[in-house]
C-alpha positions as CSV (number, residue, x, y, z in Angstrom):
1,X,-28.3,22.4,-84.1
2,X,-26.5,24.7,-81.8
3,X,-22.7,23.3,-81.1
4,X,-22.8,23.8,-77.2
5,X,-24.0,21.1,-75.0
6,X,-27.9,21.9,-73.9
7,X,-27.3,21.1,-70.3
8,X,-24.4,24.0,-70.3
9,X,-26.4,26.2,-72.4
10,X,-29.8,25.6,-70.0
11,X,-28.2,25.8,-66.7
12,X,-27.8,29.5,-66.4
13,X,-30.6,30.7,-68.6
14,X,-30.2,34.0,-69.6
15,X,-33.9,35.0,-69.7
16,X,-37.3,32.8,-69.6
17,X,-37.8,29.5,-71.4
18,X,-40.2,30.4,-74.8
19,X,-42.8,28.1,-75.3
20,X,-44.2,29.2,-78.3
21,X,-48.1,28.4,-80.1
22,X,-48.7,26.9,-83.0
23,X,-50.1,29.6,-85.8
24,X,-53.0,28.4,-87.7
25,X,-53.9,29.7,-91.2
26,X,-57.7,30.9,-91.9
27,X,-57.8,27.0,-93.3
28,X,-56.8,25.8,-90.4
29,X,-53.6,24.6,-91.6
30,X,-49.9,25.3,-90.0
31,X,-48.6,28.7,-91.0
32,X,-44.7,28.5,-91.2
33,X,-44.4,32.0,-91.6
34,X,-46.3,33.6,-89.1
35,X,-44.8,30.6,-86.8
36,X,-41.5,31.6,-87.4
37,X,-42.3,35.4,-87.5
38,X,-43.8,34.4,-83.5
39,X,-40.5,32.4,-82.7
40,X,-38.2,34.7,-84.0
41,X,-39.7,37.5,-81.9
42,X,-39.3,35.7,-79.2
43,X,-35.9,35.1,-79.3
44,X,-35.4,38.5,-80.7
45,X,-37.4,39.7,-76.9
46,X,-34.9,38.0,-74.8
47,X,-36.0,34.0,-74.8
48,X,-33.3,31.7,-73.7
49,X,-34.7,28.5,-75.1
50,X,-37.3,27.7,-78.0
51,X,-39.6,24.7,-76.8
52,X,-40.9,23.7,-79.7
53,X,-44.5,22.0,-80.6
54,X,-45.0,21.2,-76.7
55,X,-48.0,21.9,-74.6
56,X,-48.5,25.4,-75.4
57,X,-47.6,24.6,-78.7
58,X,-50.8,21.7,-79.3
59,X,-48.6,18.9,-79.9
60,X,-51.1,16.9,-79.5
61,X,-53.1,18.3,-82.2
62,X,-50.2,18.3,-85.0
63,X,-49.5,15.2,-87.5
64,X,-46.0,13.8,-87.4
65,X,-45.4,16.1,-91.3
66,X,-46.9,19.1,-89.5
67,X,-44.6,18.5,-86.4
68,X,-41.6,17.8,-88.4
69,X,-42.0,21.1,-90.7
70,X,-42.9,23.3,-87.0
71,X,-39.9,21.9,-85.5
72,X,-37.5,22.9,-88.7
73,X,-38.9,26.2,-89.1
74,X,-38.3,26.9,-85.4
75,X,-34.8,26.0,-86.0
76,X,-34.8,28.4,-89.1
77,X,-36.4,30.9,-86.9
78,X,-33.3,31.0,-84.2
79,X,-30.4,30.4,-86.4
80,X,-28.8,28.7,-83.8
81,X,-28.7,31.9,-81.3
82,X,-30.5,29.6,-78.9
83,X,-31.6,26.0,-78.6
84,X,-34.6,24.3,-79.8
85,X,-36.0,21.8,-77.9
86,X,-39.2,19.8,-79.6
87,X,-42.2,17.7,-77.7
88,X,-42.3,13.5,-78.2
89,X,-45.0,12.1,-76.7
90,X,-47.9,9.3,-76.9
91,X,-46.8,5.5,-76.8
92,X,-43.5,4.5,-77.0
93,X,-42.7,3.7,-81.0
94,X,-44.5,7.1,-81.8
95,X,-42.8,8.9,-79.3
96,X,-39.4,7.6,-80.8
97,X,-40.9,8.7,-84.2
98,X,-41.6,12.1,-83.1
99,X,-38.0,12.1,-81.6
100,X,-36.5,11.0,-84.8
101,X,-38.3,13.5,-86.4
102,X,-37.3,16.5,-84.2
103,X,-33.6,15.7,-85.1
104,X,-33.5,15.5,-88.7
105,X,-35.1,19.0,-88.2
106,X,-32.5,20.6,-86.2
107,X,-33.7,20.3,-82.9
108,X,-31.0,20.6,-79.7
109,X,-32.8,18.5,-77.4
110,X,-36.2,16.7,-76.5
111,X,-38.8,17.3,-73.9
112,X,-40.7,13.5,-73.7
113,X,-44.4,14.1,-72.6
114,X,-46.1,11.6,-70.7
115,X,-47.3,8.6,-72.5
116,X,-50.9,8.4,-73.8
117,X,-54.0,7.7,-71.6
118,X,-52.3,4.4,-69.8
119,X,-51.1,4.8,-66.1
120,X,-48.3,2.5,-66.4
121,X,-46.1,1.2,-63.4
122,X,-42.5,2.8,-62.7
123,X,-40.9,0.1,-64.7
124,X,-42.7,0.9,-67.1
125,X,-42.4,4.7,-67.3
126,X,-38.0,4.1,-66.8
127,X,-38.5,1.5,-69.9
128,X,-39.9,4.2,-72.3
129,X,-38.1,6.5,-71.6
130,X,-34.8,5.2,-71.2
131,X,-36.2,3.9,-75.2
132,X,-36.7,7.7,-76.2
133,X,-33.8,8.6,-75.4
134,X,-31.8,5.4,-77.3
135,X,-33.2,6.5,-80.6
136,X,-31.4,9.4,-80.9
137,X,-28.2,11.7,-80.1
138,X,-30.7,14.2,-78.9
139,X,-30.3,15.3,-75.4
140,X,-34.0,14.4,-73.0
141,X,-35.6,16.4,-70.0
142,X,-38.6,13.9,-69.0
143,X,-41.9,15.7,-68.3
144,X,-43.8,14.7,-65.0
145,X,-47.4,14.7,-64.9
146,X,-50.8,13.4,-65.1
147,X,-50.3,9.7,-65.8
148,X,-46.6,10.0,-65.3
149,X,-45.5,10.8,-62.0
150,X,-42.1,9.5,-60.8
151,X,-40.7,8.2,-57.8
152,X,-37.2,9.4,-56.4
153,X,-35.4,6.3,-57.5
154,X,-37.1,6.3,-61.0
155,X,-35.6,9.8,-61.9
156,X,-32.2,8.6,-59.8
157,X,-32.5,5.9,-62.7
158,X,-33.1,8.2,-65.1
159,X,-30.4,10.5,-64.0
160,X,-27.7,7.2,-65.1
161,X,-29.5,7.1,-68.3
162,X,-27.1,8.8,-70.6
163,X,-28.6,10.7,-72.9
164,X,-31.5,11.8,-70.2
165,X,-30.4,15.6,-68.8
166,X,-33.3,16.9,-66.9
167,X,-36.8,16.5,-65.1
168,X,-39.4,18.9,-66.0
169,X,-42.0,18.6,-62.8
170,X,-45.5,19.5,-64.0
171,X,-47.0,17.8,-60.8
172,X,-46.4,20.1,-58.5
173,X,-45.9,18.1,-55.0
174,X,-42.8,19.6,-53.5
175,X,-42.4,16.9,-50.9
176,X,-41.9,14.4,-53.9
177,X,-39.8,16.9,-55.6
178,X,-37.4,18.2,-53.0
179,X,-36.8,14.0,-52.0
180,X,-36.1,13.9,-55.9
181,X,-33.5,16.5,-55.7
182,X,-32.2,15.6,-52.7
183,X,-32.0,11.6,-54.0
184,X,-30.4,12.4,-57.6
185,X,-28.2,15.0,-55.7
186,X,-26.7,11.3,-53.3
187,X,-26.9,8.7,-55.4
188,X,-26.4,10.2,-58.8
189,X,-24.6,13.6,-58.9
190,X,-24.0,15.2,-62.0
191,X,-25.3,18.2,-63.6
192,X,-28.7,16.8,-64.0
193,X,-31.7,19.6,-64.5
194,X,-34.9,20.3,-62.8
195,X,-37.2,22.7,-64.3
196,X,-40.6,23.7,-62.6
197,X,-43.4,22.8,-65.2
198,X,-46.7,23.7,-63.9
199,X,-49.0,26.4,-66.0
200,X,-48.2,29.8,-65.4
201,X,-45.0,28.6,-63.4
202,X,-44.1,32.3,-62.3
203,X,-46.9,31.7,-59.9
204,X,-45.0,28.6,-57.7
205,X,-41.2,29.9,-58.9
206,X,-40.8,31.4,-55.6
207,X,-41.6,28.0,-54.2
208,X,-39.7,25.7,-56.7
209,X,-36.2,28.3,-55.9
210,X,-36.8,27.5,-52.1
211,X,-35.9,23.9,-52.9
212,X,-33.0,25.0,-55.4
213,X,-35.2,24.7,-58.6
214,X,-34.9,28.0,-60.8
215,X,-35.5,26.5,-64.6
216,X,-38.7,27.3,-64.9
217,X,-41.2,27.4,-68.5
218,X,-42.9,30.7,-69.3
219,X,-46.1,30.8,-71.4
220,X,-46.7,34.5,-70.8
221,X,-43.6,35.2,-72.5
222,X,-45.2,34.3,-75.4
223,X,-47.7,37.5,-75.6
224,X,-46.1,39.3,-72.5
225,X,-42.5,38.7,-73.0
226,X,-41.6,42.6,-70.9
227,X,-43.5,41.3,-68.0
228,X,-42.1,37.9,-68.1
229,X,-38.6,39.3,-68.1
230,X,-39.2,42.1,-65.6
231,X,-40.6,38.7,-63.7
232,X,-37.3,36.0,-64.8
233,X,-34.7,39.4,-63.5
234,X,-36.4,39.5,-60.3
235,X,-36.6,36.1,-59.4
236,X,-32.9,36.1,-60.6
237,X,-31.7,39.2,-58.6
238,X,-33.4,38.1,-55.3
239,X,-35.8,41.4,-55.9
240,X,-39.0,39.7,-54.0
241,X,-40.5,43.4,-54.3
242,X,-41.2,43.5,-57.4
243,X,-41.9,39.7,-57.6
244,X,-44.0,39.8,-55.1
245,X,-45.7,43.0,-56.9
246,X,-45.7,41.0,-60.8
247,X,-47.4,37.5,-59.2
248,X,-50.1,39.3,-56.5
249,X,-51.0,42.1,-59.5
250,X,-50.7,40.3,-62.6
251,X,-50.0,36.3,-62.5
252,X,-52.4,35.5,-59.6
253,X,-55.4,37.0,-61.2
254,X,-54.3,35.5,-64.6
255,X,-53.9,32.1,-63.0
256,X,-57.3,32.3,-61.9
257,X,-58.5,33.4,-64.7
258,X,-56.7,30.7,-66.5
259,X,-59.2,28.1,-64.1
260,X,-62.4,29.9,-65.5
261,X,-62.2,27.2,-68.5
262,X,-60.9,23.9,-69.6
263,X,-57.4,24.1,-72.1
264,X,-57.8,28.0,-71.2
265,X,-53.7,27.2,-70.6
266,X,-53.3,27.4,-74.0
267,X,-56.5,28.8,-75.7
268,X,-56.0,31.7,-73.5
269,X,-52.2,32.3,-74.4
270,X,-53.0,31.8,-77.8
271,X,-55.5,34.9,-77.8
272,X,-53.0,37.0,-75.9
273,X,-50.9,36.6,-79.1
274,X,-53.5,37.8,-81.4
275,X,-54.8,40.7,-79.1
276,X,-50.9,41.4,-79.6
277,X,-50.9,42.0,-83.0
278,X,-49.6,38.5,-84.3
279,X,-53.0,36.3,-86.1
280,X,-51.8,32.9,-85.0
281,X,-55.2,31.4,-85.3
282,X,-57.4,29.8,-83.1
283,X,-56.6,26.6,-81.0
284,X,-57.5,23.2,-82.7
285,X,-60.1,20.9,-81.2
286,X,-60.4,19.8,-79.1
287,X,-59.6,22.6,-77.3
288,X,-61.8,25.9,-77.9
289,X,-61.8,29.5,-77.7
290,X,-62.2,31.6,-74.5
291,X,-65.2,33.2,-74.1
292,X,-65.6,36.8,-74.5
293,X,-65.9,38.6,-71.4
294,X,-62.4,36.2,-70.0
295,X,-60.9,38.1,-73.7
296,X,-62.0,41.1,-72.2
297,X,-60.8,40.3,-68.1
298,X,-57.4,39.2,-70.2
299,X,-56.8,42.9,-71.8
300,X,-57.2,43.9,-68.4
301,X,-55.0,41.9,-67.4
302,X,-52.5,42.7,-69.7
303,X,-52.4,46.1,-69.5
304,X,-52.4,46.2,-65.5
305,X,-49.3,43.8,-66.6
306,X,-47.2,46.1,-68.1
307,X,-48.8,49.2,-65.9
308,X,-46.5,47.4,-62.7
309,X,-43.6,47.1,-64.3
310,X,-43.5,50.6,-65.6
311,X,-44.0,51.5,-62.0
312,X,-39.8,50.2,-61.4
313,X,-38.4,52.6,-64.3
């Protein structure tokens, strides 16, 4: 574990959030080293944070061993340059499982997922959550979405929950949000964290920083990390030029190519990685490849990527 508190060390990243994929072998079993070789890059680029075995990274498709020995190699991977902060998800007892799992492996923190399949009520969602984050002296940022959307008291009840740092909003309703902030920020001040969560979040930042939100998660970083620098120094030098020039020439066309297919928020990362040089494998089921001529739109893509931000130097 890295000594400094997360919230400290989060607040001010001082480049995008890494959300790194899983590498596969040819067997289709986890490959540590390549995985480590991907994470270590990463930091190495700039990351500020190492999200470990989270969306991008298929948590859903690991087994609690596999999880356990991605989450430690991760932490091998940084040594402790930057935190590492590992997915728990599904019903309460496995999500405490995973969570118990993530800190005998080094992890700095934990980012709970919503709970599997059941729309529960908001008593409900406080009461496993609040239980995640008993189980462990790991630090929590709660993950809104799908099934698990919370109201402004909830979170201000989550906010008094020690151990519970942060809200990462994958919903994307900024009414709800900015009455979030603003309700946290009354009845429950503190130094409690908000990150926006949706896919390709670059594409909404501008919107999530107009209601004082600016932790946002980056999966092009993972096969584009210049871009999604170039992108993170923009937003945080108040350059809307070239922001404006990154999301209308690059992240708006990938976000819509992104829509093309089902899981393509991770299938299509995933082969941005390997186009990059790094054979992480494919995505497990049941997700499933891009097709072709979206590889080929993505190369595009890519290049016209990295073609704007040579345009600033």
């Amino acid at each position: 574990m890295t000594p400094a508190p997360l919230t400290a060390r989060l607040s001010v990243p001082s480049g995008p959030l890494f959300f790194p994929v899983t590498a596969y072998g040819p067997d289709g079993a986890v490959d540590l080293d390549t995985y480590r070789l991907h994470v270590r890059r990463g930091v190495e680029a700039g990351a500020a944070a190492v999200f470990a075995c989270c969306g991008t990274g298929e948590f859903h498709a690991l087994t609690p061993e596999e999880f356990g020995d991605c989450v430690r190699a991760a932490v091998e991977a940084t040594e402790g340059r930057v935190p590492v902060v590992a997915g728990a998800g599904y019903g309460t007892a496995l999500a405490v499982r995973y969570a118990r799992l993530a800190e005998r492996a080094g992890a700095d923190g934990l980012l709970a997922m919503p709970p599997y399949l059941v729309r529960a009520a908001q008593e409900g969602l406080l009461r496993h959550y609040r239980e995640i984050a008993a189980a462990t002296s790991l630090p929590v940022v709660v993950y809104q979405r799908d099934n698990a959307v919370l109201s402004p008291p909830t979170v201000v009840e989550l906010a008094r929950t020690e151990g519970i740092i942060g809200l990462k909003d994958g919903h994307g309703d900024l009414d709800l949000m900015r009455r979030t902030v603003g309700a946290v920020r009354t009845e429950a001040p503190g130094d409690f964290l908000y990150f926006n969560g949706l896919p390709t979040a670059e594409l909404t930042q501008p919107a999530y920083r107009g209601i004082g939100i600016t932790l946002y998660s980056s999966a092009v970083f993972c096969f584009a990390p210049q871009i999604a620098l170039a992108c993170h120094t923009a937003f945080r030098t108040g350059d809307d030029a070239t922001a404006d020039r990154l999301i209308d020439g690059f992240y708006r066309p990938f976000v819509e190519l992104r829509a093309q297919g089902p899981g393509y928020a991770v299938s299509l990362v995933k082969a941005a990685v390997r186009m990059g040089g790094l054979d992480v494998g494919e995505v497990r089921p049941p997700l499933h490849e891009p097709a072709g001529d979206h590889v080929e739109q993505l190369a595009r893509l890519i290049e016209r990527g990295h073609a704007l931000i040579e345009e600033d130097k």
